[in-house]
VEXNUGU-711097 format. One line per field, with one value per residue: residue number from 1; x negated, y, z of N, C-alpha, C in turn. Coordinates in steps of 0.2 Angstrom, whole numbers. Layout:
// residues N
tipa = NUM	... $
n.c1 = X	... $
n.c2 = Y	... $
n.c3 = Z	... $
ca.c1 = X	... $
ca.c2 = Y	... $
ca.c3 = Z	... $
c.c1 = X	... $
c.c2 = Y	... $
c.c3 = Z	... $
This chain:
// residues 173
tipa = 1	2	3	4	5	6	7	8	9	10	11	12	13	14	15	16	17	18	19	20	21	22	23	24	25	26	27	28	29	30	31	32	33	34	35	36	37	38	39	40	41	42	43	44	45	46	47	48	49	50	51	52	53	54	55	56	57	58	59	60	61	62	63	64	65	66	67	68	69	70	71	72	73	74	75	76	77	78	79	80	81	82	83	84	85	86	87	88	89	90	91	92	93	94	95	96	97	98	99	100	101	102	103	104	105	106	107	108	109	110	111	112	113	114	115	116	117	118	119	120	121	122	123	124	125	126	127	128	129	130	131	132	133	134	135	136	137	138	139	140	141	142	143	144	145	146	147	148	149	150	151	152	153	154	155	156	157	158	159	160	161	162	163	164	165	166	167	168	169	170	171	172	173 $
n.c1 = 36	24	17	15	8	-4	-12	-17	-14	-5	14	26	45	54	70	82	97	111	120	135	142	156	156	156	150	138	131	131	124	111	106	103	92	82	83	75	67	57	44	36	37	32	39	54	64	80	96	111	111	109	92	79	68	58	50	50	38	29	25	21	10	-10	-19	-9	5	21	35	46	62	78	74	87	98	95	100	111	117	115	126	137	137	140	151	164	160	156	165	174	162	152	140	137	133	123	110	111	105	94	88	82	71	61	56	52	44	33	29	23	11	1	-2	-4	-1	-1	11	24	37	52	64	80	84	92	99	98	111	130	138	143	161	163	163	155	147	142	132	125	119	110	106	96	89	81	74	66	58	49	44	35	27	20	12	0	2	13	26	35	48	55	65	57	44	31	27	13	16	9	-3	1	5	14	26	30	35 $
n.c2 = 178	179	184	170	163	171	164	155	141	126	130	127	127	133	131	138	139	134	117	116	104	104	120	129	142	143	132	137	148	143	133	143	151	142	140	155	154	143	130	135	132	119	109	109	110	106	107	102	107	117	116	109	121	122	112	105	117	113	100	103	100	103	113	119	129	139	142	151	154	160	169	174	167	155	159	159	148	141	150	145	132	136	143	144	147	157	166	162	166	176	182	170	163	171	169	154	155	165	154	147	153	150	136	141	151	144	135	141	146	139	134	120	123	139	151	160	168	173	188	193	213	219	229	240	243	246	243	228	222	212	201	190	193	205	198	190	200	207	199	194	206	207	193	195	206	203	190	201	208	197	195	190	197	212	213	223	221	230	230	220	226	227	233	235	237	238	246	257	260	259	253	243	252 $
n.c3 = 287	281	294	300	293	293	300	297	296	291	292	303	303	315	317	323	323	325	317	311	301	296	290	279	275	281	276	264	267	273	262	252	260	260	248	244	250	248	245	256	269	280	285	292	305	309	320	326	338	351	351	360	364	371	374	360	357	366	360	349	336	338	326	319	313	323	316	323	324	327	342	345	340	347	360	357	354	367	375	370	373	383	385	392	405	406	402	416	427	425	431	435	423	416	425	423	409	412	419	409	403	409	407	395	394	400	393	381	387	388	372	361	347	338	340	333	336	332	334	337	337	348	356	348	345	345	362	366	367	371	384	383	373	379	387	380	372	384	389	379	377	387	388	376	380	388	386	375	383	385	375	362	351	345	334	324	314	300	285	279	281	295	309	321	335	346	341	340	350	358	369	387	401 $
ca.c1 = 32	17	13	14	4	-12	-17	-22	-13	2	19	32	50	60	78	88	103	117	123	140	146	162	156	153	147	133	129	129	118	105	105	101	89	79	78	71	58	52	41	31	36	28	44	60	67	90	97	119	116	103	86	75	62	49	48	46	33	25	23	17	0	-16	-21	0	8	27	39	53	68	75	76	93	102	95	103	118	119	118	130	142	139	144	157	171	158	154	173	176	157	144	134	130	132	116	106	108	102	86	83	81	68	55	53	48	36	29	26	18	6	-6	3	-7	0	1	17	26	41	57	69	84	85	101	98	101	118	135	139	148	168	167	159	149	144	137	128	120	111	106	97	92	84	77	70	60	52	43	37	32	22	15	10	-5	5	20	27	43	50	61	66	51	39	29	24	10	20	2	-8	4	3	21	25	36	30 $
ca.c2 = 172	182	185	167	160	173	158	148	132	124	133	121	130	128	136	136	139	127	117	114	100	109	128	127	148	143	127	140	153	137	132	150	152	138	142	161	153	141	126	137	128	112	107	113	108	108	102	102	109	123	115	110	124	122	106	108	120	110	96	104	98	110	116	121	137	136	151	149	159	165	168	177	161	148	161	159	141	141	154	142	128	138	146	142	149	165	168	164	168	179	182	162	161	174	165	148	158	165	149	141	157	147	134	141	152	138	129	146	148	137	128	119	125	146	150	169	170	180	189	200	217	219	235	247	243	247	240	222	222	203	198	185	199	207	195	189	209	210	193	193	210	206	189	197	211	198	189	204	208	191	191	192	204	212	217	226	219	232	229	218	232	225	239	235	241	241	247	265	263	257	247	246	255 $
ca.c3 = 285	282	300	302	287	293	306	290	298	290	296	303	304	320	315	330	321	325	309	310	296	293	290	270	274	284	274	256	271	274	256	248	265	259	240	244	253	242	247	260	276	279	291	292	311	310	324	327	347	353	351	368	364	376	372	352	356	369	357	343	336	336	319	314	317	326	318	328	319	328	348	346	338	352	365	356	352	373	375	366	376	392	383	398	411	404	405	420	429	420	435	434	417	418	430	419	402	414	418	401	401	413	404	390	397	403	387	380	391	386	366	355	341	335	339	331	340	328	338	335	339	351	359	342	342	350	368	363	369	376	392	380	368	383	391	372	373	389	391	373	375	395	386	372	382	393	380	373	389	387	366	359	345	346	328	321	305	296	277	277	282	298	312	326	339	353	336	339	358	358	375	391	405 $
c.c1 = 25	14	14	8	-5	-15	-19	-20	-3	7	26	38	54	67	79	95	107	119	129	144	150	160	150	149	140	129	126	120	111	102	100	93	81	73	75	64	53	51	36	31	36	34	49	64	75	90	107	117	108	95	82	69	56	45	45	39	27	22	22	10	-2	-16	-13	1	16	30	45	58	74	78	85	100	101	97	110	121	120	123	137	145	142	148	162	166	156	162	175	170	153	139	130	129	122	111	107	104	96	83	81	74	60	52	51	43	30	26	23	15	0	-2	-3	-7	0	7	18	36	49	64	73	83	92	101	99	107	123	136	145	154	168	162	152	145	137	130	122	115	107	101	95	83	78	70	61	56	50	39	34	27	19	10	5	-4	11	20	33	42	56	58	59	43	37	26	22	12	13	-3	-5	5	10	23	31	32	30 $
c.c2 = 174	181	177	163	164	171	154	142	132	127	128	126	131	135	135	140	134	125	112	109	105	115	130	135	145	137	131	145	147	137	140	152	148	138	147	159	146	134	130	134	122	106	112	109	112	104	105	107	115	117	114	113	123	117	105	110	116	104	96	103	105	108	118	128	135	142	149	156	157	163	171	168	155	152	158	154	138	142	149	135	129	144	149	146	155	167	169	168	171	179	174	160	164	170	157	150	160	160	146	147	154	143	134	145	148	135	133	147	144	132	128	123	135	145	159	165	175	182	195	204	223	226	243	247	246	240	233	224	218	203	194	189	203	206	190	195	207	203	192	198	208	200	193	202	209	197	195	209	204	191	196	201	205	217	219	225	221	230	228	222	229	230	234	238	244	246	258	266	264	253	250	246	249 $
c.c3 = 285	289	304	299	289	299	302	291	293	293	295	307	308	319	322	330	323	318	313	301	292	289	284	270	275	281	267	260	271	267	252	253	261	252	239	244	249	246	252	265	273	279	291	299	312	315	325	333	345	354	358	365	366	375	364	351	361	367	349	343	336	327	317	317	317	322	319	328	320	338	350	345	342	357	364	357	362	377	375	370	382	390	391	404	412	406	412	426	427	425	434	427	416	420	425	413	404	414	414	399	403	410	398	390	397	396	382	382	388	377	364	347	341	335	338	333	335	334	336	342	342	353	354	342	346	357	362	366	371	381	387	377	372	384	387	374	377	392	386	373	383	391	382	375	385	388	374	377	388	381	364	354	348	340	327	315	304	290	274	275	290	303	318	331	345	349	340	347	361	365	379	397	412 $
């Protein structure tokens, strides 16, 4: 939240959590989310499906800042919806999860608004066991190291401890 708030503009929320009615964890997960953080965001953007990203960002005003929390959960929320195609094609599953990549490039390229970007960190962990599990990593972590070629900043947040990753001469070759 810091490294959203040091634009000085208002910061408007985009979850791209799924909320499922039903699923009283994730409604207690919301709730508890909302009262840590106080009245700090301006906007809080829920949506039931995976969010049209590019579009959010391409129509955010000047003067706000976007923090879009997070890129792992709008992978997923797609994931979800091509369930049955990942099963039986991953190759095209792949190739439809890239191309949801284009247009968001696109609408970063030039935004109105400041936008900070959250994304988990897949590549520390064990290889997933499902095909879906897989193919969540390996387009999650391929996503973020573009736009990590593209972005202004590029920060690591452990336990709420923020690292410069260009400051330390961090990058990919």
């Amino acid at each position: 939240m810091r490294l959203a708030r040091d634009f000085g503009f208002p910061v408007t929320h985009v979850l791209t959590a799924r909320l499922d009615p039903g699923d009283s964890e994730m409604a207690e997960r919301v709730a508890r989310h909302r009262a840590e953080r106080g009245r700090e965001a301006a906007l809080e953007l829920w949506q039931p499906q995976a969010p049209d990203l590019p579009q959010i960002i391409a129509n955010a005003p000047a003067a706000t800042t976007l923090l879009v929390d997070s890129l792992g959960t709008w992978i997923a929320g797609h994931l979800l919806e091509m369930e049955a195609l990942v099963e039986r094609d991953s190759p095209q599953a792949l190739a439809r999860l890239e191309a949801l990549a284009d247009p968001l490039f696109a609408a970063l390229t030039a935004p109105r608004a400041n936008v900070v970007l959250v994304a988990e960190e897949t590549g520390w962990g064990l290889v997933p066991t499902t095909a879906q599990g897989r193919l969540f990593r390996d387009h999650l972590g391929r996503l973020t190291r573009r736009l990590g070629q593209r972005a202004e900043r590029v920060e690591l947040v452990v336990a709420g401890y923020a690292v410069d990753l260009r400051r330390w001469g961090v990058g990919v070759s």
